[in-house]
C-alpha positions in Angstrom: 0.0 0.0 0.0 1.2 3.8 -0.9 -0.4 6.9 -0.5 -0.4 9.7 -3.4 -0.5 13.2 -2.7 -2.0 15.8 -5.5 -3.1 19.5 -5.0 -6.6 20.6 -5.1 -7.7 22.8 -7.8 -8.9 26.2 -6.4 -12.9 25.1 -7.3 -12.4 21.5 -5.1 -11.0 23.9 -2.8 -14.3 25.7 -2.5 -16.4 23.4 -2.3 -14.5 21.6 0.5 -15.1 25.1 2.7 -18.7 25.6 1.5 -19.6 22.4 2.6 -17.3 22.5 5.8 -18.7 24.0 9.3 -16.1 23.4 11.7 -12.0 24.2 11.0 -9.4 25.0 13.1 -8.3 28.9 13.1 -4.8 30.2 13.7 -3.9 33.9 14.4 -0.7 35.5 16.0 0.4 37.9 17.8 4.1 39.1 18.3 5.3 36.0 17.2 3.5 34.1 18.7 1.1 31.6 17.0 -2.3 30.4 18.7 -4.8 28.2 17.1 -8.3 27.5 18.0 -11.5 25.1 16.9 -14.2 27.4 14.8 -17.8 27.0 14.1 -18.1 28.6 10.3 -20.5 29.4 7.3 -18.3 29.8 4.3 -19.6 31.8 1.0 -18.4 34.1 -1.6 -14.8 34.0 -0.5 -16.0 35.0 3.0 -15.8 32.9 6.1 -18.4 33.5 9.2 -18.1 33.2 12.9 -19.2 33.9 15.9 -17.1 34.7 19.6 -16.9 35.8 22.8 -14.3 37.9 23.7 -11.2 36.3 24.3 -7.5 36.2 23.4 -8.5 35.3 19.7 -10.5 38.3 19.3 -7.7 40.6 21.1 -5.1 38.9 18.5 -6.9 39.0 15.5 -8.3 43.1 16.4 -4.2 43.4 16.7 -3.4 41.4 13.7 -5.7 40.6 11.4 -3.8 38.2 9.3 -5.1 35.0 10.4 -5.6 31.0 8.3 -8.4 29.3 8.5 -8.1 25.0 7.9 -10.5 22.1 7.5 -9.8 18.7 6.8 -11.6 15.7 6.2 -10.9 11.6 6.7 -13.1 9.6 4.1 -11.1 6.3 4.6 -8.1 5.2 6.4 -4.7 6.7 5.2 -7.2 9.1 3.2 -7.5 12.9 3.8 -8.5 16.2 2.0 -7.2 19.8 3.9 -7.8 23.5 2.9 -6.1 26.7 4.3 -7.5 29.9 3.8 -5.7 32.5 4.5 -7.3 36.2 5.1 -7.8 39.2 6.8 -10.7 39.7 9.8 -13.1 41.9 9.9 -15.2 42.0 13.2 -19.0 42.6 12.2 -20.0 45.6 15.0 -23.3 45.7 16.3 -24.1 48.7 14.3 -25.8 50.7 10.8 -22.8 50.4 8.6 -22.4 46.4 9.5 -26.2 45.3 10.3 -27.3 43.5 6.9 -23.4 42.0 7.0 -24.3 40.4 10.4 -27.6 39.3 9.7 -26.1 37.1 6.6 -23.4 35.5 9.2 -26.3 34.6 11.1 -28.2 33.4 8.6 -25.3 31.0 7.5 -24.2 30.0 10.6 -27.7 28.9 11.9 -28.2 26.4 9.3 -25.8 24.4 11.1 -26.8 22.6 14.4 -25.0 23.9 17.5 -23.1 26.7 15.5 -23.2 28.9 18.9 -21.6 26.0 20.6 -17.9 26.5 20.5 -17.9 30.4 20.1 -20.4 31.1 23.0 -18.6 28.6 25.7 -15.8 30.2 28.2 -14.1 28.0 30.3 -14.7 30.7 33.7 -17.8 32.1 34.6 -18.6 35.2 32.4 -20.4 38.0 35.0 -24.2 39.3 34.0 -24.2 42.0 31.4 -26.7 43.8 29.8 -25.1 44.4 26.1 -24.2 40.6 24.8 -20.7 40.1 24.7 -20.8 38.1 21.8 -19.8 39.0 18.5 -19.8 38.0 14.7 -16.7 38.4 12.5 -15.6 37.0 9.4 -12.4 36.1 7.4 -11.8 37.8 3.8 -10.3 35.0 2.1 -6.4 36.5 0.2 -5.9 33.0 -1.5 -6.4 29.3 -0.7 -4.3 25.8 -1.2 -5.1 22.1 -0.7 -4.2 19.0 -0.6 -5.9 15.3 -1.2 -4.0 12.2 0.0 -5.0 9.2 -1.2 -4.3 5.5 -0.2 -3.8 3.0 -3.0 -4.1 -0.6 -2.8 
């Protein structure tokens, strides 16, 4: 048995993150990388999320250059993996970004649980009475993958 290794073209590419919900997002910040599960809508070369503040959000608000990857395991000793890499943009609570925050919503509620990984803090976040939560998305610059495939 072997494995073969062949890019993706750019439309498998886009297909793989239209279809994908959940990747793995890296940002940095002076050097230093940090890398975090995501619940995400992808369309029209724009990724969607949703947070609570946290170092992520204070890294990417510093940096905005951040990589977005998804992968998937149809078989044994098979795998498919995209990066994105892109530029956040948070999505404020406001006129100028309203109808760009009610289409992140709208993607991301298609999906069961999307709140799930963006709304949990591992302390206990006091009573407020503005949501801390908060939308952003990922601009995609360019993209790249890979399929590795297992051959009998």
């Amino acid at each position: 048995m072997s494995t073969t290794l062949q890019n993706m073209t750019q439309a498998e590419c886009l297909v793989m993150l239209e279809g994908a919900h959940f990747g793995h997002l890296a940002c940095s910040n002076e050097g230093q990388p940090y890398i975090v599960p995501i619940y995400f809508a992808f369309r029209s070369r724009v990724a969607y999320s949703f947070s609570m503040p946290g170092r992520k959000v204070e890294w990417m608000r510093k940096n905005p250059k951040v990589c977005l990857q998804v992968e998937e395991w149809p078989s044994k000793g098979s795998w498919r993996s995209v990066v994105l890499n892109g530029n956040f943009q948070e999505l404020p609570d406001d006129d100028a970004w309203h109808e760009e925050r009610l289409h992140a919503w709208s993607l991301l509620q298609e999906h069961m649980n999307w709140w799930e990984v963006g709304s949990l803090k591992p302390d206990e976040v006091p009573p407020a009475y503005v949501s801390p939560h908060l939308f952003y998305c990922i601009y995609m610059n360019d993209m790249s993958g890979r399929i590795a495939m297992r051959t009998d």
